[in-house]
C-alpha positions in Angstrom: 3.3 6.8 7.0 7.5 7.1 7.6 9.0 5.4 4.2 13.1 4.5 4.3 14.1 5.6 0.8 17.9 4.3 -0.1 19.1 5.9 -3.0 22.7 6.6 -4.2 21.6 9.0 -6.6 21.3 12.7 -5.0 19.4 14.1 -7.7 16.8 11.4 -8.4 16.8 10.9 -4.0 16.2 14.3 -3.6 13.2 14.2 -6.5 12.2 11.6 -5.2 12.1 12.6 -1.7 10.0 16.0 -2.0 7.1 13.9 -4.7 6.4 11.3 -2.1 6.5 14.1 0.8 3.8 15.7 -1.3 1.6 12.7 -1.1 1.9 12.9 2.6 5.0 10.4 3.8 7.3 10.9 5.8 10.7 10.4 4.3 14.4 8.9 5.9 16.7 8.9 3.5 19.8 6.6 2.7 22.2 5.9 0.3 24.2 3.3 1.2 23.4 -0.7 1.8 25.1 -0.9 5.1 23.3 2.1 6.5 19.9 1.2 5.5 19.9 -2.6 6.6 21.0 -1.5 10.0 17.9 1.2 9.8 15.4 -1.2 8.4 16.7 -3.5 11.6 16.2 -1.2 14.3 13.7 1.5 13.3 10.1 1.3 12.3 9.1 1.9 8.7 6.0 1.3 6.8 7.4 1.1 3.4 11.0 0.8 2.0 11.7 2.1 -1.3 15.2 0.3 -2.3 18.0 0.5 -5.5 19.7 -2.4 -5.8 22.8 -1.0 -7.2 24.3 0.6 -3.4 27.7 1.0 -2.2 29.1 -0.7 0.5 25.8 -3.6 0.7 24.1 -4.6 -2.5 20.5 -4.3 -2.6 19.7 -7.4 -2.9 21.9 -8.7 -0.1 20.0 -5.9 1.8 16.8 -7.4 0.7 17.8 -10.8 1.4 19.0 -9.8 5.0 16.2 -8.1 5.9 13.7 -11.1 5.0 16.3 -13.5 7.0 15.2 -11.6 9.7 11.7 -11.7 9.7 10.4 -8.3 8.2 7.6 -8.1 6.1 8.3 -4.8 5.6 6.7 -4.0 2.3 9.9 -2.9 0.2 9.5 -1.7 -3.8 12.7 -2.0 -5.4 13.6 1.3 -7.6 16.6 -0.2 -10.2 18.3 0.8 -13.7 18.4 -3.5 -13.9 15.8 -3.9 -16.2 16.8 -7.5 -17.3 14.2 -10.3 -16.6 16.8 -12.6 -14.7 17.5 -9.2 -12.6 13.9 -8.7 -11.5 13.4 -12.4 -10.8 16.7 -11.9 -8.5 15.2 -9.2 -6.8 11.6 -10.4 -6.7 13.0 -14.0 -5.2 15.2 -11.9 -2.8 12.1 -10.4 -1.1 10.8 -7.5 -2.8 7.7 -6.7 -3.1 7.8 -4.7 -6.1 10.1 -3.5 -8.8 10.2 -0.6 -10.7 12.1 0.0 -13.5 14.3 3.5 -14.1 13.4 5.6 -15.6 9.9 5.8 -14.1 7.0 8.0 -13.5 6.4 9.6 -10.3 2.7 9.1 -10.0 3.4 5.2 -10.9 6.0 4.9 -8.1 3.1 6.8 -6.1 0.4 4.5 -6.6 2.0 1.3 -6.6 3.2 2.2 -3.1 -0.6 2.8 -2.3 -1.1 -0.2 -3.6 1.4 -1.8 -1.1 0.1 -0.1 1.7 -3.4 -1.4 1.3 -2.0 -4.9 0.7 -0.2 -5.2 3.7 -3.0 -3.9 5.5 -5.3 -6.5 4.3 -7.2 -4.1 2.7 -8.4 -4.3 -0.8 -10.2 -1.1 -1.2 -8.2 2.4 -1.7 -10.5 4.4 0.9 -10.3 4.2 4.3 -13.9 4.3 5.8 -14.4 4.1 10.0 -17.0 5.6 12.0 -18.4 8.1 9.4 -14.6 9.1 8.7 -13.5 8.4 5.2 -10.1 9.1 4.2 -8.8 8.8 0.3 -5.1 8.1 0.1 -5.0 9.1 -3.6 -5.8 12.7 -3.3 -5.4 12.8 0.5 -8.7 14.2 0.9 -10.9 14.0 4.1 -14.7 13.6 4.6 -17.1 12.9 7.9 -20.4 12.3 7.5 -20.2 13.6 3.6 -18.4 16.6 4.8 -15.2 17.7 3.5 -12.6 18.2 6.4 -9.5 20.4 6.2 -6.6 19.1 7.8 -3.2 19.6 7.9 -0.3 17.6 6.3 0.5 16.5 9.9 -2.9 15.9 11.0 -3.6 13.9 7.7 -0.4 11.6 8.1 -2.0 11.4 12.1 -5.2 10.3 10.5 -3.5 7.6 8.1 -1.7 6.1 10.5 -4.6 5.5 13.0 -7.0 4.6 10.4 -5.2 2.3 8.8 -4.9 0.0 12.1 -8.1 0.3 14.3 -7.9 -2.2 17.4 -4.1 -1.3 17.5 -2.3 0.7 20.0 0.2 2.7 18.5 2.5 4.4 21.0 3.3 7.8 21.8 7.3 7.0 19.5 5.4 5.4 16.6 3.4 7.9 15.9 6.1 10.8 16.5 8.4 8.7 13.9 5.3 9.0 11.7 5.3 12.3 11.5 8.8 13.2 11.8 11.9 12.4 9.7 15.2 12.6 10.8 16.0 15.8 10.0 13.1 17.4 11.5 12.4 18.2 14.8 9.1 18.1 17.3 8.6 19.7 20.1 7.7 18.0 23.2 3.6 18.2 23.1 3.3 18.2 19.1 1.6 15.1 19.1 -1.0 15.7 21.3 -1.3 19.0 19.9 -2.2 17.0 16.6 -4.6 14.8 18.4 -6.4 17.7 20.2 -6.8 19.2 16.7 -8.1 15.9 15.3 -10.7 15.5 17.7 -12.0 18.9 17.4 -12.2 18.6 13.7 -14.1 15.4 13.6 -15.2 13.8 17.1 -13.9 13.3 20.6 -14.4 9.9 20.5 -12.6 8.5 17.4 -9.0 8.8 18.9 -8.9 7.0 22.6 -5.6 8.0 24.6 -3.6 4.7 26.5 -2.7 6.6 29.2 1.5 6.0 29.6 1.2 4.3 26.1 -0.2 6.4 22.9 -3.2 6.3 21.2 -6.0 3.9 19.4 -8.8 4.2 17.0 -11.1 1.7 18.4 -12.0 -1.2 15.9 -15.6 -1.2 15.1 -17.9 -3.7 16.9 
């Protein structure tokens, strides 16, 4: 999952940045409001983590933008503005959650889970398909009952298929997934990752699109 965190602070971005790396996203980040609305407009995300309080573009006109445009990006907003008529302002603007600073880590991690299986229309945490199941909390991997050792890579891989069976995701999604900004893949290192996947669980879970990408096939 790629995640756009904007966040002027350096030392609570950079905190920030290597928990939710931990728990398996992949993470671009900004720190200014005119950088990340123009991100958040041309790039795929799956999550936004935003602080209203940005130079250059406030939050919430970044917010408000965004929404004007059509996204429904899932966005958490991350702000010292604790007051009730600041969290109405930022809930009306289009977020769809707000977290107060100072936080806990593991809060900010689960409500994100939380947003993830909202805006996938699902309401349980695991992810279950074809005798695969997949636990977002501790990023832990089963078929048929049996534990499955993947790597980071091939678990964000994993997430990101699972979570939209039916749906072909092509060959620059999925790369995006995987990789931020300031890392770099090499030419074949996705289907590297898919060859790997499919020799750890089954040939037949992860269908190639030939010219296109990639597509867990929804069950029947």
């Amino acid at each position: 999952m790629r995640l756009l965190l904007v966040e002027d602070d350096n030392a609570l971005g950079a905190g920030v940045r290597a928990g939710l790396r931990q728990e398996g996203y992949t993470i671009d980040w900004l720190t200014d409001g005119v950088s990340a609305l123009h991100a958040l407009l041309n790039e795929n995300f799956d999550l936004a983590v935003l602080d209203l309080g940005l130079p250059r573009l406030d939050g919430v006109q970044v917010l408000r933008q965004l929404r004007a445009s059509g996204s429904n990006l899932p966005v958490l907003v991350l702000t010292a503005r604790d007051a009730t008529d600041d969290r109405i302002i930022g809930l009306d603007a289009g977020a769809d959650d707000y977290l107060v600073k100072p936080f806990d880590l593991n809060e900010l991690k689960a409500r994100l889970r939380a947003l993830l299986r909202r805006s996938a229309g699902r309401p349980q945490l695991l992810i279950e398909h074809a005798g695969v199941t997949l636990d977002p909390s501790s990023q832990q991997v089963t078929y048929d009952g049996q534990p499955i050792q993947l790597t980071p890579k091939e678990y964000v891989l994993l997430h990101e298929l699972l979570s939209q069976p039916g749906k072909v995701l092509t060959r620059e999604r999925l790369v995006q997934s995987l990789y931020g900004w300031d890392e770099e893949a090499e030419s074949n290192t996705l289907e590297v990752h898919i060859h790997h996947l499919r020799k750890k669980l089954f040939s037949e879970l992860i269908r190639t699109v030939r010219g296109i990408g990639y597509v867990v096939e929804a069950r029947p």
